[in-house]
N, C-alpha and C positions, 0 to 999 in steps of 0.2 A: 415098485423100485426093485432094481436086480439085488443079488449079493457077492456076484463074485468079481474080482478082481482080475480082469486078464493084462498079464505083460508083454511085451514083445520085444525079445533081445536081440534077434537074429533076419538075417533077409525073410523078406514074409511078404507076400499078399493076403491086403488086408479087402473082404467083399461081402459080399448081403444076398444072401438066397433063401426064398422058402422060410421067411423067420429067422434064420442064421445068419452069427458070423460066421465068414470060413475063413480058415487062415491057412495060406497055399504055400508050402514052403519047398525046397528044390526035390525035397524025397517024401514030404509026408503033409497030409489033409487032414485039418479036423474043423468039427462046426459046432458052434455051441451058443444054443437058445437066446435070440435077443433080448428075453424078458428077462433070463442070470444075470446080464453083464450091471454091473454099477459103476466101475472104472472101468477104461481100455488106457493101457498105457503104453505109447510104441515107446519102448527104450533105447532104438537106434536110428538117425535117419534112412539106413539100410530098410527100412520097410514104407512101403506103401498101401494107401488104400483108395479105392476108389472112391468118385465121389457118392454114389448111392448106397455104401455102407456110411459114409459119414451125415447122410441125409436121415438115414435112419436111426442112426444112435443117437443124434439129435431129437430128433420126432419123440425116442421113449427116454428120452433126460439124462440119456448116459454122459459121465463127463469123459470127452477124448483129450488126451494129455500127450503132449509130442515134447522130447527128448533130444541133447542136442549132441554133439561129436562125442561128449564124454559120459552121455547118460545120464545127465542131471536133465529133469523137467523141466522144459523153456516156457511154453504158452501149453495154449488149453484152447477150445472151442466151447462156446456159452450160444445155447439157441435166444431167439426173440424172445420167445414166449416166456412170459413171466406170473407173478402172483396174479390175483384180481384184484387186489386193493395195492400194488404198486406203487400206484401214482401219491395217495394220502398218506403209504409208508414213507416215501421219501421223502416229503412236504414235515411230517414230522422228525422225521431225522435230520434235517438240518435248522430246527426248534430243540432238539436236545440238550438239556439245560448242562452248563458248566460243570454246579454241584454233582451233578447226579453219575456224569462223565468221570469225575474223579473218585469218586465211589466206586464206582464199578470196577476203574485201573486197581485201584486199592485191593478190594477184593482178587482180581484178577492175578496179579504179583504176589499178594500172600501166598493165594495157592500154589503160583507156580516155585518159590524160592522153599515152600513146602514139603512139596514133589520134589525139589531139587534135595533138601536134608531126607529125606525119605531113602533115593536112589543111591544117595552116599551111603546110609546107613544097611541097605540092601546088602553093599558090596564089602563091609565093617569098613568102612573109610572114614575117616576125621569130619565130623561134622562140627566141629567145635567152632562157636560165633552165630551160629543158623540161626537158634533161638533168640538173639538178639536181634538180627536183623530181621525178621518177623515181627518182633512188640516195636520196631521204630519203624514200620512203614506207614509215612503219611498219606492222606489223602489225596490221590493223584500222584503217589508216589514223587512226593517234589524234593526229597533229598536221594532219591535214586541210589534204592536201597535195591532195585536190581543190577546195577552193574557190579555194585559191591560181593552182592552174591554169587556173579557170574567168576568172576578176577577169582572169590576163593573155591568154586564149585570146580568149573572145567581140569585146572591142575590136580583136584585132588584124585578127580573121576581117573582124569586120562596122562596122568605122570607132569611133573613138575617144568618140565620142558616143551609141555603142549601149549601154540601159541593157535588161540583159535582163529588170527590171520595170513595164517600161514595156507596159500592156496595148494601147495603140493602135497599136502598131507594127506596120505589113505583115509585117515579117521576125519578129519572136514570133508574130503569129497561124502562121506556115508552118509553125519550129519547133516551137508546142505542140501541131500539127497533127500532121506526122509521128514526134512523140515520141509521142504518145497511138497511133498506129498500132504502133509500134515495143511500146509496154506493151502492148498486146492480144493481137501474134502471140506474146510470151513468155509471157502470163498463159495463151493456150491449152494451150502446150509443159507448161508446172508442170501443169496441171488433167490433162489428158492422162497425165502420168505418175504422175497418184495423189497427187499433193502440195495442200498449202493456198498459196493466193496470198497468203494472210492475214501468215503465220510468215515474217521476211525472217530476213536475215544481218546487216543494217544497217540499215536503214529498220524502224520499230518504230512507226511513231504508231499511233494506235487508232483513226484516221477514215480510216486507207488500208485498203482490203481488198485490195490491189495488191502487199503491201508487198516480197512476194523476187522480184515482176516487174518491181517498180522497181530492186529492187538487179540483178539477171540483165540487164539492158536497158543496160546503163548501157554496157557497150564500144561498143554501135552506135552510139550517138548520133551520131560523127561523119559516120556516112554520110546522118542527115538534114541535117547543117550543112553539108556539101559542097552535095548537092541545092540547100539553101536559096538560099548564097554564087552559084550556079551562073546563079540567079533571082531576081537581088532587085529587080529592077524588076517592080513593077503588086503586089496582092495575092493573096488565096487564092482564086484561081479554079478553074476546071476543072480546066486544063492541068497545074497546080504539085499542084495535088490526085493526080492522076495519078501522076505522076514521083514524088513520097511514097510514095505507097503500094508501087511498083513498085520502091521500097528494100528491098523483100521479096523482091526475085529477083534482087539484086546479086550478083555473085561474090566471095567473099573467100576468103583462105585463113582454115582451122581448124587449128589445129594440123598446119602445114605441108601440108595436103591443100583442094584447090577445093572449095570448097560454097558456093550459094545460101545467103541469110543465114537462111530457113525452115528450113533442114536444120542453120544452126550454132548456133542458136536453140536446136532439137531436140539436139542434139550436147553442148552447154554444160549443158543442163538436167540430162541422162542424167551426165554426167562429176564435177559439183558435186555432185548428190544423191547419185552413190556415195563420192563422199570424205567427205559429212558424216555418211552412213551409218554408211561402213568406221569397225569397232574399232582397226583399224590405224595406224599412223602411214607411211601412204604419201606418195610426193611425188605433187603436184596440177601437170600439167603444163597450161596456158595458154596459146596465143599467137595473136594474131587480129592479121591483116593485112590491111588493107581498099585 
């Protein structure tokens, strides 16, 4: 698997030579190693690519990610080819037990409303309430002790007047920016190891086909809100584009061990699918430190 990240912000052709991509733009050429690439992400409809580049980024697992008038990521390209045990993954994934689904949310939401007093406290911001709404999240989060934490987190991160549905806002285009990058590298981890992205833990509507990459996604978030917090002067340009994406090569701990957020991604995927697998009644160990 590659490592690098290519974006595309500007008119481009996009094509496959000799093991390269080349990307042909009105004054300058450059080609870079099909085995590098991990993402390609065109960032404007302004660029194309032929189809025997997109045959080939396929063939070596790349995910291509296409971008819509405003630069947020619309869809994506997923080849056929899948796990070898596919078929009996997803035979037990829609056997996965109630209890075990609501554990796992449980865990899941700790972490993240964790992450969330963490990122406040990064920036000396008022975390006061956090600790409590951590010791009251139930199983399956069923008094949704994440929304409670959202309502006091977002105002205190990004000013008192920040409505997080407000669509014209510089800092939501950032955020749905690299939340939607964040949902793509977990959507490949699930497809990758034989699962449906369809089947969540928590998330269940019928118009997500995202739906256990929305719920799996959900610790990171705050490493895009740092990012954002980091930049919130001017909009989604190049630059902040950038720095997004390359929240994919953050260091966190995983369960007490360094990994890049691609490998805890990977990590979290492997650790969740065996516990909603296991017959057993094992404990589901969690903890993400960003």
């Amino acid at each position: 698997m590659g490592f690098r990240t290519v974006i595309i912000t500007k008119h481009c052709k996009v094509s496959y030579k000799a093991g390269h991509i080349v990307f042909q733009t009105d004054n300058d050429m450059q080609m870079v190693p099909l085995s590098d690439i991990n993402i390609l992400l065109l960032g404007t409809p302004q660029a194309v690519i032929t189809g025997h580049a997109v045959m080939k980024l396929i063939e070596n697992g790349v995910k291509l990610i296409f971008s819509d008038q405003k630069g947020i990521p619309l869809g994506e390209i997923n080849g056929y080819g899948g796990h070898n045990q596919r078929n009996s993954h997803i035979k037990q994934q829609f056997e996965w037990s109630e209890d075990k689904r609501y554990v796992l949310w449980q865990k899941i939401i700790t972490n993240k409303i964790l992450l969330q007093k963490n990122c406040l406290e990064n920036f000396e911001l008022n975390t006061n309430g956090f600790d409590q709404l951590i010791l009251d999240i139930e199983k399956g989060d069923n008094s949704n002790r994440e929304a409670v934490a959202a309502r006091m987190y977002f105002p205190r991160l990004f000013g008192q007047k920040f409505n997080r549905k407000d669509e014209n806002n510089d800092i939501n285009a950032k955020l749905n920016f690299g939340y939607q990058i964040l949902l793509s590298a977990m959507a490949r981890e699930i497809h990758a190891s034989g699962y449906l992205t369809e089947l969540g833990i928590h998330h269940d509507s019928l118009n997500n086909e995202w739906n256990l990459a929305s719920d799996l996604m959900e610790p990171f978030r705050p490493l895009v809100d740092r990012t954002v917090k980091n930049n919130m002067v001017g909009g989604l340009d190049r630059d902040i584009k950038i720095q997004l994406v390359d929240c994919l090569n953050d260091e966190i701990l995983f369960n007490g061990h360094q990994s890049i957020v691609t490998n805890a991604m990977h990590e979290l995927v492997r650790i969740a699918t065996q516990y909603l697998c296991s017959q057993h009644a094992e404990e589901l160990k969690l903890e993400i430190d960003l």
